[in-house]
N, C-alpha and C positions, 0 to 999 in steps of 0.2 A: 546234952552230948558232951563225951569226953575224949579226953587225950589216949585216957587209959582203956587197955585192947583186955580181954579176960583170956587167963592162958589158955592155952587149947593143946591139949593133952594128946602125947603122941604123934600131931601130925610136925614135922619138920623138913624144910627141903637142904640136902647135903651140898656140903663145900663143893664134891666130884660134881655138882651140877654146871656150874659155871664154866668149866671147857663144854659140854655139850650145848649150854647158854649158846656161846657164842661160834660154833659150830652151826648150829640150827642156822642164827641169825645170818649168818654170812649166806647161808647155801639157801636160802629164800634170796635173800636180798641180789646177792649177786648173782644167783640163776634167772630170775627175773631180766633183772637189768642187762645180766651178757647176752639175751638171745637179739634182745636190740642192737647192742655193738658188735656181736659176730654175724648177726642175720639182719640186718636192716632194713631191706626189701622185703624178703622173706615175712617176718614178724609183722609190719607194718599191714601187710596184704594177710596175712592171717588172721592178726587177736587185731588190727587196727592201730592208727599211729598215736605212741604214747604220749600223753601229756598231762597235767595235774589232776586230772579229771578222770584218767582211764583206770579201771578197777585193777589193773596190775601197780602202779604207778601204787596205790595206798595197800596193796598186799607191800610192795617193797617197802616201804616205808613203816608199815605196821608190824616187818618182821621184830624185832625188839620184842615187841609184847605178845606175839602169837608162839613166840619161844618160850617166852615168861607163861603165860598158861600154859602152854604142852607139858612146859616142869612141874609144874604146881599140880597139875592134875595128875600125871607120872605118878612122885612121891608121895603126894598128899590126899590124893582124889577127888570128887566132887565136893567134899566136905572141906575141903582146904582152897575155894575158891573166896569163902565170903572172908573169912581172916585176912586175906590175901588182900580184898579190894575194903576191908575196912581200915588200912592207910589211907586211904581218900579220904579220909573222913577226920586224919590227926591233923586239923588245922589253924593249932593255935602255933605262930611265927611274933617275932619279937619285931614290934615298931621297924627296928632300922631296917631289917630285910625286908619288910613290907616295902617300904619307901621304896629300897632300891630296885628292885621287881618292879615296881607300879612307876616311881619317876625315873631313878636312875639309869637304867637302861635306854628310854628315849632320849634320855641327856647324851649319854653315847654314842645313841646313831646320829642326833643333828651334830653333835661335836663333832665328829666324824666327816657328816658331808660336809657339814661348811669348811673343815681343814682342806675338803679337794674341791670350792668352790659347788660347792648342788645345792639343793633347793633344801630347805627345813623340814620337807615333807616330801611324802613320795608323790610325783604327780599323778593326780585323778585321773581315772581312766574316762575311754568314749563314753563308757556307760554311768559314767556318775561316781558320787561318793555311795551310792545304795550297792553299787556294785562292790567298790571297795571292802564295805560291809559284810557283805555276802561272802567275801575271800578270807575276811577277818574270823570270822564263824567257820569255815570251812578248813580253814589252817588248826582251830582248835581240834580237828580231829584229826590229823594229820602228824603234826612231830610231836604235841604231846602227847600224845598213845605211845609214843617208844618210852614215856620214862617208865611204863609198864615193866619195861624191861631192863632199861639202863641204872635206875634208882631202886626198880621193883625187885632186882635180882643181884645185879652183878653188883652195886653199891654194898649192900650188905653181906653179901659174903666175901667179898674183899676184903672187909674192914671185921672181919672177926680175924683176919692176918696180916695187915696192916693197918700203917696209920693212915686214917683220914686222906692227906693231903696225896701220901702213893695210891691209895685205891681212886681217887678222885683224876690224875693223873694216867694212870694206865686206863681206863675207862676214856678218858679222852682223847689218847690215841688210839685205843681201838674204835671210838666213835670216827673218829677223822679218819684211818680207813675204810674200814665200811659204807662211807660216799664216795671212795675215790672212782668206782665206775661211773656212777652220775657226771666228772667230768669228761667221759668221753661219750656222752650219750648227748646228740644234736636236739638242740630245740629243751634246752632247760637252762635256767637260771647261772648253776654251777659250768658250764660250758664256756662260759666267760670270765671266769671269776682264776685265779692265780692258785695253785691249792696248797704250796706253803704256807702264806698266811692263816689260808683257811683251817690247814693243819693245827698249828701253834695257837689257832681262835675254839676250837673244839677241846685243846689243850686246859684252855685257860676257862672256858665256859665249864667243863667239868668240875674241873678246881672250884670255881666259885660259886656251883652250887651246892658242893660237900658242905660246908656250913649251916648251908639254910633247910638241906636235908637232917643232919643232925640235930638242929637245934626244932625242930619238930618233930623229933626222935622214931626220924625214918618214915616220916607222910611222904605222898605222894602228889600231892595237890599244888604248894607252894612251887616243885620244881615244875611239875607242870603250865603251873602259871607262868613261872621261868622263861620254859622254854618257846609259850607261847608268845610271850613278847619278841622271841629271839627272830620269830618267824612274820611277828603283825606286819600287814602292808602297808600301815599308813609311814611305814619310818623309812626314810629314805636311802638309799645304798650307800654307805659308806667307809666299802673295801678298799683298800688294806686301812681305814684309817681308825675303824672303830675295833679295830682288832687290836691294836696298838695301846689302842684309852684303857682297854679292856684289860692286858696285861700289865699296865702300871694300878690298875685298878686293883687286881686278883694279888699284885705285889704287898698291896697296903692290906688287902684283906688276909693273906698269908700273915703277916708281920700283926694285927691288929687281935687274930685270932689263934697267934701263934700254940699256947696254952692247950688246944685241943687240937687243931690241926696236925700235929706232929706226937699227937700219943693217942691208942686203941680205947682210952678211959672214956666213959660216957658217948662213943661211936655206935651206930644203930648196928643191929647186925642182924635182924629177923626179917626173913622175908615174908612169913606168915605171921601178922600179927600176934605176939603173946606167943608163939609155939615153944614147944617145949618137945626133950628127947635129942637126938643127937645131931650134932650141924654140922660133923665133918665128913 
């Protein structure tokens, strides 16, 4: 197995995709979520009361990559799915972003809880660490299916017009609105949670996985695994403080990896592996 994708002639998806990208993704995601916050009763007594588990709850959450196919099949057709999902497959990443994926992130969230006095770890639920488990595995398919969409699409054609560190940036405030109904939606995690921080944390988590996308020249796996950590339940809560670690951290990573951060050279910008024909 290789890094390198064989061109594929002809199939291409256009720069004009990206407003309907994120067009699509908002009107799943927020149609979804607003029938709960303008219909409460209504909704609940209908489709049933939403929670991690209920099949609307991972349609909204899957919008990202149900937009990312509808494109890919649109412009490219059936024949432009496998290029598509042979990013999965560019998984050679450099040591350091290994590490930080696998340790440094955990490092974050106990630095985190212990600066607001919490526990090193999330606590175990009634039903065990097997259940924990079981939410760990089930989260895998949950936020990382968006970078289907957020890496699989909008990454790369961003950055065939900017540099890196603005496509990385705008990506992360459009990610950080697109929850913003989540927090007034009762009975979920973000209901509690402050959404500036969270804002400026979606900010900065975008930023710092441009890098590790690029330097796998545009896979899809590395962020995923990203983002799966962002979500693991073993790590403990530790809002607003691992938000904080995180931007001093995305600081040093800006400054460390300044050299490509801030120029389009060597930036992935295919969203169908190897395509070739016109990208704007």
């Amino acid at each position: 197995m290789t890094n390198a994708a064989a061109p594929v002639e002809g199939l291409s998806i256009p720069s004009k995709a990206l407003i309907a990208f994120f067009l699509l993704t908002f009107a799943i995601t927020w149609g979804v979520v607003g029938i709960y916050i303008l219909r409460p009763e209504w909704a609940s007594a209908t489709f049933g009361q939403i929670s991690g588990s209920h099949p609307f709850f991972f349609i909204a959450t899957w919008a990202p990559a149900l937009s990312a196919f509808a494109l890919v099949l649109y412009f490219a057709g059936p024949g432009g799915l496998k290029p598509f999902l042979a990013r999965l497959f560019l998984w050679r990443c450099p040591p350091g972003w290994v590490a930080f994926v696998v340790i440094g992130i955990p490092l974050v969230y106990l630095a985190g809880s212990l600066l607001k006095s919490g526990p090193p770890l999330a606590p175990v639920p009634p039903g065990g660490v097997g259940a924990l488990v079981a939410v760990l595995f089930m989260m895998l398919f949950l936020g990382p299916i968006e970078e289907f969409g957020w890496r699989g699409v909008a990454q790369p054609i961003l950055q065939r017009h900017l540099a890196p560190i603005w496509a990385g940036a705008i990506i992360g405030a459009v990610w950080g609105v697109w929850h913003l109904p989540a927090f007034f939606l009762s009975g979920t995690v973000y209901a509690g949670w402050n959404f500036l921080p969270f804002f400026v944390g979606n900010i900065t988590l975008a930023v710092l996985v441009t890098p590790i996308f690029n330097r796998t020249r545009g896979g899809l796996l590395w962020p995923m695994l990203f983002h799966w950590q962002l979500i693991n339940p073993f790590w403990p809560d530790a809002q607003p403080y691992d938000t904080w670690i995180l931007v001093a951290v995305a600081a040093v990573v800006i400054w460390w990896n300044r050299d490509t951060m801030f120029t389009r050279e060597g930036a992935a910008t295919e969203v169908i592996a190897g395509e070739r024909g016109p990208a704007q």
